[in-house]
N, C-alpha and C positions, 0 to 999 in steps of 0.2 A: 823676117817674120815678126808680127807684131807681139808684145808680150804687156800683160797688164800689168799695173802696177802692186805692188800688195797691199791688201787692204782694201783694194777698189774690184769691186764688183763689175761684170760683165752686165752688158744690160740684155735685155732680151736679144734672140737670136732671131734670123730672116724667116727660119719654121717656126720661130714661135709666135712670130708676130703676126704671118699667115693663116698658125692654127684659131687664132684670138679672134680674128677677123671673121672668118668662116662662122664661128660663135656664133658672135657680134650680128652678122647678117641673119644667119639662122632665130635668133632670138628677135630682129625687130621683123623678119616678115614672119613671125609667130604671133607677132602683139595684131597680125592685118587678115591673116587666113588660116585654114586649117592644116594641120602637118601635111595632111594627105596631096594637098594641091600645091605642098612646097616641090619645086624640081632641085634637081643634082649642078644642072646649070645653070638655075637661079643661086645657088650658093656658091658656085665657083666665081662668078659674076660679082656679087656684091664683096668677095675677100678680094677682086682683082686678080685671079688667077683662071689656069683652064682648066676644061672638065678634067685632064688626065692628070694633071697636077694633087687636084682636089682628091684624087685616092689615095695620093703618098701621104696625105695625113689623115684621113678616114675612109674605112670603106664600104659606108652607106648615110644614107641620111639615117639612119637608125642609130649607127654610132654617133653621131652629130646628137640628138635629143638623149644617148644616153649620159653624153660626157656635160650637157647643159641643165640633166637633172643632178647627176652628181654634185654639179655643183650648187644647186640651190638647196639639198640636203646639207651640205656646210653650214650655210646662212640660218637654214631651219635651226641646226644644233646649235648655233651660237646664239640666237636669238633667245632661244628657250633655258640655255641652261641656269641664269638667276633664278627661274620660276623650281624649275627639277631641282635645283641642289636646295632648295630652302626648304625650311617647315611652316606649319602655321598656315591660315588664311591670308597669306600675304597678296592683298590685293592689289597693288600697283605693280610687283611683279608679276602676275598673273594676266593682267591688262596689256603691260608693254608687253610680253611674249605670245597675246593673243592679236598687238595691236601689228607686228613685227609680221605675223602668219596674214593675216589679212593683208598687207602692203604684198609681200608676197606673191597673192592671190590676185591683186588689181593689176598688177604687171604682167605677170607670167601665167595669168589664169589658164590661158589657151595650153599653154606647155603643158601645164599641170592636168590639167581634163584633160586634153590628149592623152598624155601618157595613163591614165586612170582607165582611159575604155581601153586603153592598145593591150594594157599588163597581161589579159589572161591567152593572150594567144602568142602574147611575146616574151620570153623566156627572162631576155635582159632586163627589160622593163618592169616584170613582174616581181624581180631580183631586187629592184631597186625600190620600188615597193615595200617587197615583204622586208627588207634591211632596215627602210627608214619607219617604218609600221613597231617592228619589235624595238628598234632602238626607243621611241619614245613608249610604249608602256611598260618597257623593262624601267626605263626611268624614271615614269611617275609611278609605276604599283610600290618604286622603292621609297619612293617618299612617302606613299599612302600610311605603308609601313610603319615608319618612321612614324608620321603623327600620328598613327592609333599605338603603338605602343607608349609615347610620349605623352597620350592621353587631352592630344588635341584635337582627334578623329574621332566621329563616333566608329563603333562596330559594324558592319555591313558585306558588300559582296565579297569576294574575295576579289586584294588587291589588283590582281592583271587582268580580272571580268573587269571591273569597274574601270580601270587604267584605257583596257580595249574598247570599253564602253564611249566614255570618253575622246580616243581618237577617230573612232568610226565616226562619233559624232560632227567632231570639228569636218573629218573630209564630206560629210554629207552634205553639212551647213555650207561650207563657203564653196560648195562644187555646184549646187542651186542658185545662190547669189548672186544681184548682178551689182550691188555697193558690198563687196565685203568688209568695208571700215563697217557698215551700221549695224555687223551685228555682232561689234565687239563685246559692247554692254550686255546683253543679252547672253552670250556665249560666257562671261567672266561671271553672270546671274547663276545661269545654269549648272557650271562644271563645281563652282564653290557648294552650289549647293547638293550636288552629288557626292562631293567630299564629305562636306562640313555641316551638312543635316538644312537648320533652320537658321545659320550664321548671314545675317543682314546687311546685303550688299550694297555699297552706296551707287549708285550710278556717277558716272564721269560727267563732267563739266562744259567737256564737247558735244 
């Protein structure tokens, strides 16, 4: 039997290299068609495996798109969180976490709209959703918070209308779109100025 060494890491396993792949396939014929015209053996196909295989690690294309939005809820929270944890009109973080959502959005658009019409009739989808929906305005109404008692807010909606306001917004904006870089500036216009009243946004240089 072989035994590793201590301190030395195993590298990935033969299932997990499988499950990666299946991803992997899953996400680039997502960038080419719609979920709906993805088959089961087109993704057993491009990880190199067969149809029956492809059940011992998921078992539907459903779970496939759930475990592919999970993870770009990751990205989303890391992207965003210099913007959520600060105060102030902090415009270049605001910009990078709006610039982060849009890259996003140019990749994965198809995933993302997909799963946006699928949510209200699919239970998991709509889970994933309503998780990643509350995580961000529970986040910003706490900053909102934050700068109107700090006295860098003016007074206005109450924090999680406004917060809600604002995330409806973004998924409306860049769910229309078909450059979501070009309406970063606009969006970083908009959302400051929801916060922050009449505060004078410079525009970006690109």
């Amino acid at each position: 039997m072989t035994t590793v060494p201590a301190g030395r890491r195993r590298g990935p396993s033969k299932g997990d290299l499988r499950e990666r792949a299946i991803l992997d396939t899953a996400r680039a014929l997502l960038a080419r068609k719609p979920l709906a015209d993805i088959t089961i053996d087109e993704l057993a196909a491009g990880a190199q495996i067969s149809r029956s295989s492809f059940y011992f690690y998921f078992d539907s294309k459903l779970a496939v798109v759930v475990a592919l939005l999970h993870g770009l809820a990751g990205e989303l929270g890391r992207d965003s969180e210099p913007w959520l944890a600060g105060t102030g009109p902090d415009v270049p973080a605001l910009r990078r976490s709006l610039t982060a959502l849009a890259g996003l959005w140019r990749d994965q658009g198809r995933l993302i709209a997909g799963a946006l019409a699928a949510a209200p009739g699919c239970p998991p989808i709509a889970q994933w959703r309503a998780g990643l929906r509350e995580a961000h305005v529970a986040r910003l109404a706490a900053r909102i918070t934050r700068d109107r008692a700090a006295g860098l807010a003016p007074d206005g909606p109450a924090p999680r209308v406004l917060a809600a306001l604002i995330d409806d917004l973004r998924t409306a904006a860049f769910a229309a779109a078909t450059d979501p870089e070009g309406l970063v500036d606009d969006l970083v216009t908009v959302e400051l100025r929801m916060l922050y009243a009449d505060f004078p946004v410079p525009r970006s240089d690109g």
